[in-house]
C-alpha positions as CSV (number, residue, x, y, z in Angstrom):
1,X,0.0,0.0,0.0
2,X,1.2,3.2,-0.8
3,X,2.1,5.6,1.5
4,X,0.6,9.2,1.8
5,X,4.5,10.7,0.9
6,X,5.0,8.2,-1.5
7,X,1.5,8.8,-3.2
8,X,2.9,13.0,-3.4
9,X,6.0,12.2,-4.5
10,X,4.6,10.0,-7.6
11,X,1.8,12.8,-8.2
12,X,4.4,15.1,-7.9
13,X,6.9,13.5,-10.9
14,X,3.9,12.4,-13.2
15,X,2.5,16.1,-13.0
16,X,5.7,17.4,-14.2
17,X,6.2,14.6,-17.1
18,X,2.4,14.6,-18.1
19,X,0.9,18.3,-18.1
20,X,3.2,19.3,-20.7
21,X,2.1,16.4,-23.2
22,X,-1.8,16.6,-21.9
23,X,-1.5,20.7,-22.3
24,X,-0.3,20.0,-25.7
25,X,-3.0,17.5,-26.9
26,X,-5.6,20.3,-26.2
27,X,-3.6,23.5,-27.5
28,X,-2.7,24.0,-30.7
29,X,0.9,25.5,-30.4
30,X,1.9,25.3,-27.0
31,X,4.2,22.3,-28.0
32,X,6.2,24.1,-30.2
33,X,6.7,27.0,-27.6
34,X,8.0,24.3,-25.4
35,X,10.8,23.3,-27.6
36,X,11.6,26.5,-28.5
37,X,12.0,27.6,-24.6
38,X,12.8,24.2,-22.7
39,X,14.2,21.9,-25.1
40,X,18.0,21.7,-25.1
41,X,20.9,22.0,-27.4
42,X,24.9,22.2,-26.9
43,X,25.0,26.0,-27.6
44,X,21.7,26.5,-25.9
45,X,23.0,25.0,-22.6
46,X,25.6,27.5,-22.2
47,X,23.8,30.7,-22.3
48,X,19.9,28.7,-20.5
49,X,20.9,26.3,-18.1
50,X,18.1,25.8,-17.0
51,X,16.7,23.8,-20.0
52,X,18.8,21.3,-18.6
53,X,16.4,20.7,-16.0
54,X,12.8,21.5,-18.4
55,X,14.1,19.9,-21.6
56,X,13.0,16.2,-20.0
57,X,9.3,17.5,-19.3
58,X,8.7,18.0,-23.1
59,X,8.6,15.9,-25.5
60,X,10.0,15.8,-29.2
61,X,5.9,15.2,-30.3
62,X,2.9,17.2,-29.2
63,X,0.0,15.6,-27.2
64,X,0.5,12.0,-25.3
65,X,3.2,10.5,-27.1
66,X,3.1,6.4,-27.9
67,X,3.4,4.6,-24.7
68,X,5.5,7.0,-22.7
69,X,2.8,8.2,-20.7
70,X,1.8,4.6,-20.2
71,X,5.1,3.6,-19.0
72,X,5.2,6.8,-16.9
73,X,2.1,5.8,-15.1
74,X,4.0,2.4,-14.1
75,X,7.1,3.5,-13.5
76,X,7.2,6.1,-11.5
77,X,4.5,5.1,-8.6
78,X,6.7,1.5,-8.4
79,X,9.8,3.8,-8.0
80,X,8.0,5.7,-4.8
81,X,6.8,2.6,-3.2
82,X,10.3,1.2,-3.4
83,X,13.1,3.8,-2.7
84,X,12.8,7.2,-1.2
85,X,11.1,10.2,-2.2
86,X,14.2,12.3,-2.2
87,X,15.7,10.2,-4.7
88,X,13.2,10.2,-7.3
89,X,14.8,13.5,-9.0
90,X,17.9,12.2,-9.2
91,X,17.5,9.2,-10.5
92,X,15.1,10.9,-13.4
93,X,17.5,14.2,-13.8
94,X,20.3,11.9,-13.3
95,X,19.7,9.1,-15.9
96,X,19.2,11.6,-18.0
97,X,21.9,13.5,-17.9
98,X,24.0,10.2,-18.4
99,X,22.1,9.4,-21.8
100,X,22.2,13.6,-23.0
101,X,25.5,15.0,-22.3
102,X,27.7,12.2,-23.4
103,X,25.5,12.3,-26.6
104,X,25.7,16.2,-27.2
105,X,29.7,15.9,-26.4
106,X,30.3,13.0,-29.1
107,X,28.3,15.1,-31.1
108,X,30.2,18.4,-30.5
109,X,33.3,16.2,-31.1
110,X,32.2,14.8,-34.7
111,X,31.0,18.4,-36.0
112,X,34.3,19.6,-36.5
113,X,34.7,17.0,-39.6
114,X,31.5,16.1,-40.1
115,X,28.4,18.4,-41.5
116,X,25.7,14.8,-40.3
117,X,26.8,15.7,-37.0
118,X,26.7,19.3,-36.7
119,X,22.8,19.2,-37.9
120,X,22.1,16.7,-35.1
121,X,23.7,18.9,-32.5
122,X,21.8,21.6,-33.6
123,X,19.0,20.1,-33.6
124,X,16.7,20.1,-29.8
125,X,16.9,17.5,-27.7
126,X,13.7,16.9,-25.4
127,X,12.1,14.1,-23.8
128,X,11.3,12.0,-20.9
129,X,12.7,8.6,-22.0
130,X,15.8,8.6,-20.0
131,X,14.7,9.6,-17.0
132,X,12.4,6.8,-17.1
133,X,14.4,4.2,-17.9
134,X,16.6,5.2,-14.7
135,X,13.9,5.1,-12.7
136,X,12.3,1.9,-14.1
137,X,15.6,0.3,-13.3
138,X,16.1,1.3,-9.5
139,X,12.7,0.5,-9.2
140,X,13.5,-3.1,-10.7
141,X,16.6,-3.5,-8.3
142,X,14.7,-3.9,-5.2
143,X,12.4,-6.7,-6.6
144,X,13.0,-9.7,-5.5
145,X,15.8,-11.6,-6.6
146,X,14.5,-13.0,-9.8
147,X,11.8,-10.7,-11.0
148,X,14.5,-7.9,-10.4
149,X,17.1,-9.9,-13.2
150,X,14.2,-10.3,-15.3
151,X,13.6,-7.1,-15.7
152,X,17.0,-5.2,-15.7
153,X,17.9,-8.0,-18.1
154,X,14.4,-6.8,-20.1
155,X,15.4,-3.5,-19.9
156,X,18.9,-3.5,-20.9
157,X,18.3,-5.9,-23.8
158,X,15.4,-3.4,-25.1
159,X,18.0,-0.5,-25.1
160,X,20.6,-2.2,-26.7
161,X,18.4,-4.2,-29.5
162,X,16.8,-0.7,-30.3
163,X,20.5,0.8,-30.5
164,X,22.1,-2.1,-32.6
165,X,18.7,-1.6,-34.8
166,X,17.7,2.1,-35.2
167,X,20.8,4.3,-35.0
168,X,19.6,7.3,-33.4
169,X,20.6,10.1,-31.6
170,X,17.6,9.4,-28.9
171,X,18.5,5.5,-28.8
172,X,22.8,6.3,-27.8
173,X,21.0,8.4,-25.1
174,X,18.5,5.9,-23.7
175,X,21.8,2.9,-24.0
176,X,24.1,5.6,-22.1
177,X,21.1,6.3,-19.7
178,X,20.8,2.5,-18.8
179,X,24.3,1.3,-19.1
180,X,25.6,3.9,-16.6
181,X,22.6,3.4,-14.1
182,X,22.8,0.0,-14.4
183,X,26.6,0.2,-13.7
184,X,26.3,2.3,-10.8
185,X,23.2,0.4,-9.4
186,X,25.6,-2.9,-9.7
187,X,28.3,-0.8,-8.4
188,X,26.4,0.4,-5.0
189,X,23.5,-2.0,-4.1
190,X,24.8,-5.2,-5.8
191,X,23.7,-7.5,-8.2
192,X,19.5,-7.0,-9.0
193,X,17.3,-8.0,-6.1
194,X,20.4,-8.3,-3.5
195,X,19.1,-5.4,-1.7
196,X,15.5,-6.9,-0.8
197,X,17.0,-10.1,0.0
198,X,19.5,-9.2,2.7
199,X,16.3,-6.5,3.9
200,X,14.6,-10.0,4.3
201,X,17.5,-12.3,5.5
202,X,17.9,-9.1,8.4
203,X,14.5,-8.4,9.0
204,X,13.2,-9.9,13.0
């Protein structure tokens, strides 16, 4: 049962990921004023920090894009109910940072020889997916054992097979964004599920 801090922390995070795309869905234009004031770019970044922190509230479509929203509505309430509330923005702002910047600085690398990859860093980045997948994978780490390597091994495989397959500049962010949370995750808590096992092997 969820808790009355975890039940504001979720409501919290899925107001900030949702009223942009439900806003959108029922106003003509108010999408494209969102990417032109929150979404990010390399140059942009510089002289507007703060896009770093809006451009994962809108997304690179108007309205309620595919299953986002969907996965939104799972993720994030399983994520409340299983870590604390504190850490919620980090691991959103934080899985997405790992999946944006080391994308924009490749990028900023490969413009000075190649013209491919100076359109795609100019182009705005946006979008929730990141921060999503960090969170859907901290929230899978305190499973239990075996449902928690099932899905971090779901996860990762759905990153990478979308990488190896697609090519694009949002599917290197999302395989950065689960590759380092999934390192650091490993790296701090243990293998999947470790965590809610040794709370049970502990507990009176």
């Amino acid at each position: 049962m969820m808790r009355r801090g975890q039940a504001a922390a979720a409501a919290g995070m899925l107001a900030l990921v949702l009223a942009p795309q439900v806003a959108s869905q029922f106003r003509p234009g108010l999408h494209a004023w969102l990417i032109d004031h929150w979404a990010l770019t390399w140059d942009l970044a510089w002289r507007e920090p703060w896009r770093v922190v809006l451009s994962p509230l809108v997304q690179p479509r108007p309205g309620l894009v595919g299953t986002e929203w969907l996965f939104a509505l799972a993720v994030v309430p399983a994520f409340a109910v299983l870590w604390p509330a504190r850490l919620m923005p980090l691991g959103f702002w934080g899985a997405d940072a790992a999946g944006t910047w080391p994308t924009l600085l490749g990028l900023r690398v490969a413009a000075e020889w190649s013209s491919h990859a100076a359109r795609l860093l100019g182009d705005p980045d946006a979008g929730s997916s990141a921060g999503l997948f960090g969170l859907a994978l901290m929230a899978a780490w305190r499973l239990q054992r075996t449902p928690a390597a099932g899905v971090v091994a779901g996860i990762v495989i759905f990153a990478a097979g979308r990488l190896a397959i697609f090519h694009r500049v949002f599917d290197i962010e999302h395989a950065l964004a689960v590759g380092t949370v999934t390192l650091l995750l490993w790296l701090t808590q243990g293998p999947p599920g470790r965590a809610r096992a040794r709370a049970a092997e502990t507990a009176p």
